[in-house]
C-alpha positions in Angstrom: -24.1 -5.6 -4.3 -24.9 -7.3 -7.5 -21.7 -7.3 -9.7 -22.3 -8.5 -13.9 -20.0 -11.4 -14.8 -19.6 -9.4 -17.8 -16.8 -6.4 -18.4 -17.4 -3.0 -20.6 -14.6 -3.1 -22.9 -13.2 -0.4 -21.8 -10.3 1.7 -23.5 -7.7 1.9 -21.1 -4.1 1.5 -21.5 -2.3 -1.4 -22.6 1.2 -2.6 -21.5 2.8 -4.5 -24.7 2.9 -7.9 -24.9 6.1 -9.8 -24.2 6.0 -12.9 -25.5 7.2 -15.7 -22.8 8.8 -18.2 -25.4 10.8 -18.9 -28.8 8.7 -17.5 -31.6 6.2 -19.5 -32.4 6.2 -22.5 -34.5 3.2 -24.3 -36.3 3.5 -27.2 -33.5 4.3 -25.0 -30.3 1.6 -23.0 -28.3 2.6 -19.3 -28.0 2.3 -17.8 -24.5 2.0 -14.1 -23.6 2.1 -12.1 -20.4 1.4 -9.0 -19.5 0.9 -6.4 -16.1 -2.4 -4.8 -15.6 -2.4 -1.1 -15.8 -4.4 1.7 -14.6 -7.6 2.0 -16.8 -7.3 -1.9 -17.8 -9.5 -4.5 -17.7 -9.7 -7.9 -18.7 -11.6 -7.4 -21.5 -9.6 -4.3 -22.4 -6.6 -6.5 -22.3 -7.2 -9.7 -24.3 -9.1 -7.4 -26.9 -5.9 -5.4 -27.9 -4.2 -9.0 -28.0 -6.9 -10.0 -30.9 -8.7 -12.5 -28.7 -12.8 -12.8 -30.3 -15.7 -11.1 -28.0 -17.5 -14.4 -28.0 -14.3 -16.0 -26.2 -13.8 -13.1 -23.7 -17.1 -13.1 -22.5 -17.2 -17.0 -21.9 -13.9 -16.6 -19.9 -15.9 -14.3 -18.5 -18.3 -16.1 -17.2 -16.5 -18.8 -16.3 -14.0 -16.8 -13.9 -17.3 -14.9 -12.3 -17.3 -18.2 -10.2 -14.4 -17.6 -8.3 -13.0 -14.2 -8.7 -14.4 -11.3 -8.8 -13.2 -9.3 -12.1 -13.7 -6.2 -10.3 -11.5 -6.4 -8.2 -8.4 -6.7 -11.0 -6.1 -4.0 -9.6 -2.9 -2.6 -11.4 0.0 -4.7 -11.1 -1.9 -7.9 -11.2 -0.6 -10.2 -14.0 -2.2 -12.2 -16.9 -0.7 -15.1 -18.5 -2.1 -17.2 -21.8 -1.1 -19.4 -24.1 -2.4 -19.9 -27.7 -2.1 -23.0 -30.4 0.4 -21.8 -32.8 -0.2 -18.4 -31.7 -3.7 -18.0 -32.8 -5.7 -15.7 -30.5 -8.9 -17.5 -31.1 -7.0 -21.2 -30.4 -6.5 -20.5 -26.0 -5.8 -23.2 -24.1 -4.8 -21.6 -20.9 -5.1 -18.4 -19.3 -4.2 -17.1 -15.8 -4.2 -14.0 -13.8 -1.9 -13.5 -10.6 -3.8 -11.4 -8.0 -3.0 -10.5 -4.6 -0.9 -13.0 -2.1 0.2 -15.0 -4.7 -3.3 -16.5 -5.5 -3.5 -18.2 -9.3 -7.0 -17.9 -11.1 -6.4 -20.5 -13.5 -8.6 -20.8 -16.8 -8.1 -24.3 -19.1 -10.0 -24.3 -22.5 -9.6 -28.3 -22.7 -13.2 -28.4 -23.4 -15.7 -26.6 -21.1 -14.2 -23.8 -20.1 -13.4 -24.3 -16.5 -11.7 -22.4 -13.5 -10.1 -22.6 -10.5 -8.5 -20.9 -7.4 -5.2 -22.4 -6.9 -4.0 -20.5 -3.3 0.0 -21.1 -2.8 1.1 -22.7 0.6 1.4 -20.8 3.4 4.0 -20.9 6.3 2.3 -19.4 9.4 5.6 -18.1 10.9 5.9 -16.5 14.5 8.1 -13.0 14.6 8.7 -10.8 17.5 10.3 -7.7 18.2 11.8 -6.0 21.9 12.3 -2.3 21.5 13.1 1.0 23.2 10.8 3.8 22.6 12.7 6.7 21.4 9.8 8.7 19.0 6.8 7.5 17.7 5.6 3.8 17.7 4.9 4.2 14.3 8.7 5.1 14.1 9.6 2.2 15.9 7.7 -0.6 13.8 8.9 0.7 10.4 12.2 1.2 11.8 12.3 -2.6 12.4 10.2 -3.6 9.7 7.1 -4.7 11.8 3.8 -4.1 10.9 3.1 -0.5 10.6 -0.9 -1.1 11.0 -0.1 -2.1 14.9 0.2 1.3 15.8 -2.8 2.3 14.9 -4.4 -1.4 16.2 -3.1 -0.7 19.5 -3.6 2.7 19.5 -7.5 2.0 20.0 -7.3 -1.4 22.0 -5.0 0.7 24.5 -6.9 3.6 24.3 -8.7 3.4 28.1 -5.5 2.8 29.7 -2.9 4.8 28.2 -2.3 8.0 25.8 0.4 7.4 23.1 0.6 11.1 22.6 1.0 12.1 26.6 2.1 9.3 28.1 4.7 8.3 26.1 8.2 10.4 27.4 10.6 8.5 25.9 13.0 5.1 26.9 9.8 2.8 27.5 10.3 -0.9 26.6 7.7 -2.1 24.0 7.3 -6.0 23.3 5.6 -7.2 20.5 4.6 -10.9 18.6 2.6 -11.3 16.0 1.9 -13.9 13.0 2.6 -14.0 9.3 1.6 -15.9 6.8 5.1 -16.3 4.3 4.8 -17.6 0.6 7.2 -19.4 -1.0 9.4 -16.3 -2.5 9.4 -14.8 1.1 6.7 -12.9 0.3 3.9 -12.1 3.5 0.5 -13.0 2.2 -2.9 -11.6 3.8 -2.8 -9.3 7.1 -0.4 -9.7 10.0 -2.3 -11.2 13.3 -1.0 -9.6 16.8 -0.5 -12.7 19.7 1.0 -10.3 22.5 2.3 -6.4 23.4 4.0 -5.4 26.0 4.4 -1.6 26.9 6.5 -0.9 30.3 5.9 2.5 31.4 7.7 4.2 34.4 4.5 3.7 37.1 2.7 0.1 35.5 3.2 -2.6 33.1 0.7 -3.1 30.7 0.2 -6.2 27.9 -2.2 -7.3 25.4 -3.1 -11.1 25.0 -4.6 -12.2 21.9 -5.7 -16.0 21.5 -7.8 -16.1 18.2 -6.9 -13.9 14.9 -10.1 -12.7 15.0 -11.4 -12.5 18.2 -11.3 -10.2 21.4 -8.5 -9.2 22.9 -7.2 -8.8 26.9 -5.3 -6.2 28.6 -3.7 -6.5 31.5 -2.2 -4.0 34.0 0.4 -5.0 36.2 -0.9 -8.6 35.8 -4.6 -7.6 36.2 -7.2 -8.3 33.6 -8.6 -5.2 33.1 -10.2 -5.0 29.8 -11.8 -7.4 27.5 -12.8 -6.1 24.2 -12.6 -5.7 20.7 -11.3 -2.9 18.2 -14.4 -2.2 16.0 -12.5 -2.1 12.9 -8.2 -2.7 12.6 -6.0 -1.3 10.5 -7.9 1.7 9.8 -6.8 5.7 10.5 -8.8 7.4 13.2 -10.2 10.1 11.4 -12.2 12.3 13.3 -12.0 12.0 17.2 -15.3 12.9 19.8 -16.3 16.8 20.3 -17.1 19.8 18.6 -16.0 20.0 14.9 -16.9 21.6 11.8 -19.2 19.0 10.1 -17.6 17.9 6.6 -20.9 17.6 5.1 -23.1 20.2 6.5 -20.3 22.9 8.0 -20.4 24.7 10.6 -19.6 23.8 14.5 -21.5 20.7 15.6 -20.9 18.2 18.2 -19.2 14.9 17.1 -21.4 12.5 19.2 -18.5 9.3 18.7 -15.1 8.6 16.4 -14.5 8.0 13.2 -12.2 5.5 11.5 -11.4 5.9 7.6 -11.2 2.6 6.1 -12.1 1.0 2.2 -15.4 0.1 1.9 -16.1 -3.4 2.6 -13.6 -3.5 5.8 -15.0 -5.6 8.2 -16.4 -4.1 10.8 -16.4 -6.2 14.5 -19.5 -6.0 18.3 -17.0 -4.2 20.5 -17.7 -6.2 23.3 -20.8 -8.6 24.2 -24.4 -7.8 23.8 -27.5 -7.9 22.3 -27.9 -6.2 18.5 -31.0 -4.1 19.2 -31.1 -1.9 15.9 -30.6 -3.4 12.4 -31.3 -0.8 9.3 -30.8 2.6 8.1 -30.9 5.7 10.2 -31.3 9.0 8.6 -27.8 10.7 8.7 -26.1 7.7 10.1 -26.9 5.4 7.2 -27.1 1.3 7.7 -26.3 1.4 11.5 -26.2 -1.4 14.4 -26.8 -1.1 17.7 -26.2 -2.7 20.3 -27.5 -2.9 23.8 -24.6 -4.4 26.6 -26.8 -4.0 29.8 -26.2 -1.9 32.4 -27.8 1.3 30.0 -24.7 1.0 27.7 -25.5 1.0 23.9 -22.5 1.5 21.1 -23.6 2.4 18.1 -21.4 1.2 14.4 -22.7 3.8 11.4 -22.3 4.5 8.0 -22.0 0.9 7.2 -22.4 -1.0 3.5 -24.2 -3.8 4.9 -25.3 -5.7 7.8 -23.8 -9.2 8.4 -26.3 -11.8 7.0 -26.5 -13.8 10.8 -26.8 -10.1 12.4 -30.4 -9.2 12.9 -32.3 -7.5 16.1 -32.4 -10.1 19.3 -29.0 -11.8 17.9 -26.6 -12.3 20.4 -22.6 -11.3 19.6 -19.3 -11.5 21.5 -16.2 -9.2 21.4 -14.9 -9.7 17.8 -17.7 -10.8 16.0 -17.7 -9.9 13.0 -21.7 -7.7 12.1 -21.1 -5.9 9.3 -18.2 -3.7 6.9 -17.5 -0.3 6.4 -19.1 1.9 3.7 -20.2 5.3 3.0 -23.9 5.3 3.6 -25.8 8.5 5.6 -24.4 11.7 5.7 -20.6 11.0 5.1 -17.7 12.9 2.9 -16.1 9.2 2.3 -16.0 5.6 3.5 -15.7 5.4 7.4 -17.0 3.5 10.7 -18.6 6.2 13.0 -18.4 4.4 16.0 -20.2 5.5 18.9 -21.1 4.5 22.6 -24.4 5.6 24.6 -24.9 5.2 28.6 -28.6 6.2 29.4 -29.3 7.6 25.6 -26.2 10.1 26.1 -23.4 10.0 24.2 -19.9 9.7 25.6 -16.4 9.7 24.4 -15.6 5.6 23.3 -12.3 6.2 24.6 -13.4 6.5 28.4 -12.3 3.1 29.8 -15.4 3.3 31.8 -18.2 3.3 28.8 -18.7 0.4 28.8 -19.8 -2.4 31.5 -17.8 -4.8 33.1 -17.8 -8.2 32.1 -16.1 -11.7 32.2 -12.5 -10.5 31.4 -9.5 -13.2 31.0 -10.2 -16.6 30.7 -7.8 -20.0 31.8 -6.6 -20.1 28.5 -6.0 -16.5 28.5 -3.5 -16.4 31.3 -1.7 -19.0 29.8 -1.3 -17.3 26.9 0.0 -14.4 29.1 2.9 -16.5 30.5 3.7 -18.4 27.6 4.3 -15.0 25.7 6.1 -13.8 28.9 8.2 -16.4 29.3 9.3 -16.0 25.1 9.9 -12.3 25.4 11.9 -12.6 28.6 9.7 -10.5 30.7 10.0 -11.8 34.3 7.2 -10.3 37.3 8.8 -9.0 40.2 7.3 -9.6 43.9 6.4 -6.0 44.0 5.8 -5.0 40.9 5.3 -6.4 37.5 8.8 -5.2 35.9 11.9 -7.8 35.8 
C-alpha cells in the first residue's frame, strides 16, 4: 500500500515541551524533547512547537526515505534543536522508535536523513523448569518469552496436547536468542534454538537451526516432523469445526484454524511444495495455495499481500516466507485462516498425518540436537531417551 510522505496536521494532543538545556542564549542552540502521545503526529507535534509548514513538510519528505511516519506510535520520542531557539533556525531533529533505532534529521544544508540502528549483543539464555500450571505460567514466571507458548503450542501440535497431556511435574527445557541493547534492553523478537518437553511415556524436543526457517521435532530421538508454524507469535483464534460464523452467523463448518495477528505479520509455506494458487478468492480474500504432493494442499487466507517472489509454479521450503497477514475476504478482523486439503477435503491442520512425509532432520540438524543436549544436561538413556 501506497503511503503519502506527507502528514494531515492533525489536532491531537500535545505533551509540553521540556526544554533539554540552560535557557537559551543568543549564541547557544536550544533543544527540545518531547513523547508522542495518542492522537499525535509529527506534524501535529512540531506545529504546536511554532515550527513553519514549509519546513515540516520538507522533513517530511526527507524522513519518507527511511521511516515510515505511519508507523509513529505513542511513546516514541522526538528530539530537536534550534539556533538561538528559533523554530524556523533547525539544525537537528530526531525521533527514537522502537529497539532503540535513531532516525536522525541534519539541516546542514540539504536536508538529509539517516537510520542509525544501536549495536546489538546476540546473547544465548536458557531456562530448565518443572511444569506445575500452564506453560504460559511457567515462562512469565521466569521471565522468558511469553510468545513461546503459543509458538510451540502449534509446532507441537501433532504430537502432544498442552491442555490433556500436560498432568503436572513434566520437565520443560528451553534456549532461545536475544538480541540485548546497550541499556539492557531486548531489541526485535526472541528466536527459539531448542525445547525440550519430558513427558511420563516419551521425550520430545524441537531443534531450530535458522531464525527463520523450519523447525524439527524429535520423539525419543526420532525425527519425526519437519515443518514450519505458518505464522509465530500469534493467538489461535478460532480452532477447526462447526461454529457460529462471525460474519454471517449461524452454525457453519470451520473448514481450517485461525490465528489473530496485526496486519502485515508475516505469514510463512508450512512445509515444501509448489504454490499452485496466487490471488483473491471470494470469501477467503488474497489466498495461497499450495500443492505438497501426495493430494495434500494447505491453503493461507485472508492475507494483505502476496510475497513479490511468490507466484503460481514457484517452488518454497518450510519457513519461507509468501506473504503477511491482513483482513481481506469475509473476516471480523486481521487473521491467517490457515487450512490443509487431502484429495479436495478439508481436514483438521492439527492431525500430524495431513500432511506428507518428507526429508526430515538433516546432518546439521542432529548436531544441533546434541549440542543443545549436551548444554541443558539432558543425557539418553540405553532404553529410553530420559537421563
Amino acid at each position: 500500500m501506497i503511503r503519502s510522505a506527507f502528514l494531515i496536521l492533525a489536532v491531537a494532543s500535545f505533551a509540553p515541551l521540556q526544554a533539554m538545556a540552560d535557557p537559551p542564549t543568543a549564541h547557544l542552540p536550544a533543544a527540545f524533547e518531547t513523547t508522542i502521545a495518542p492522537g499525535d503526529t509529527l506534524d501535529s507535534v512540531l506545529g504546536h512547537a511554532g515550527i513553519p509548514a514549509t519546513i515540516r513538510a520538507e522533513a517530511a519528505l526527507a524522513l519518507s526515505g527511511v521511516y515510515d511516519l505511519t508507523d509513529l506510535r505513542p511513546g516514541h520520542r522526538i528530539k530537536w534543536t534550534a539556533a538561538s531557539g528559533d523554530p524556523a533556525s533547525l539544525t537537528r531533529l530526531s525521533l527514537f522508535v522502537e529497539d532503540g533505532v535513531e532516525i536522525a534529521l541534519t539541516f546542514d544544508g540539504p536536508i538529509a536523513a539517516q537510520r542509525l540502528d544501536p549495536p546489538v549483543h546476540v546473547t544465548d539464555r536458557g531456562e530448565t523448569l518443572t511444569l506445575d500450571g500452564t506453560l504460559y505460567d511457567a515462562l512469565t514466571a521466569r521471565n522468558a518469552p511469553e510468545r513461546f507458548a503459543v509458538d510451540l503450542t502449534a509446532l507441537l501440535a501433532g504430537q502432544v496436547d498442552f491442555r490433556r497431556d500436560l498432568k503436572g511435574g513434566e520437565t520443560f527445557a528451553l534456549v532461545w536468542q536475544e538480541d540485548q541493547l546497550p541499556d539492557g534492553s531486548i531489541a526485535g523478537e526472541p528466536r527459539l534454538s531448542y525445547a525440550r518437553l519430558e513427558l511420563t511415556d516419551r521425550v520430545l524436543e524441537l531443534v531450530a537451526t535458522e531464525a527463520a526457517g523450519p523447525v524439527i521435532v524429535f520423539e525419543d530421538g526420532e525425527a519425526v516432523q519437519r515443518s514450519a508454524a505458518p505464522i509465530l507469535g500469534a493467538r489461535l483464534s478460532s480452532v477447526f469445526g462447526r461454529r457460529n460464523h462471525p460474519v454471517l452467523g449461524g452454525v457453519r463448518m470451520h473448514t481450517g484454524i485461525d490465528y489473530a495477528a496485526p496486519v502485515g505479520t508475516e505469514v510463512s509455506a508450512t512445509g515444501a511444495g509448489r504454490v499452485i494458487f496466487a490471488g483473491s478468492i471470494r470469501g477467503y480474500g488474497i489466498t495461497i495455495d499450495i500443492d505438497h504432493g501426495g493430494g495434500v494442499v494447505t491453503r493461507y487466507a485472508h492475507l494483505s499481500e502476496i510475497a513479490e517472489d511468490v507466484r503460481v509454479g514457484t517452488r518454497v521450503k518450510a519457513g519461507d516466507e509468501i506473504g503477511a497477514v491482513g483482513a481481506t475476504g469475509l473476516v471480523s478482523g486481521p487473521n491467517l485462516h490457515y487450512e490443509v486439503r487431502v484429495d479436495g477435503r478439508p481436514v483438521d491442520p492439527k492431525d500430524q498425518d495431513a500432511l506428507p512425509e518428507q526429508e526430515i532432520a538433516t546432518a546439521a540438524d542432529l548436531d544441533a540436537l546434541a549440542t543443545w543436549r549436551s548444554e541443558t544436561g539432558f543425557m539418553p538413556t540405553t532404553d529410553g531417551e530420559r537421563g
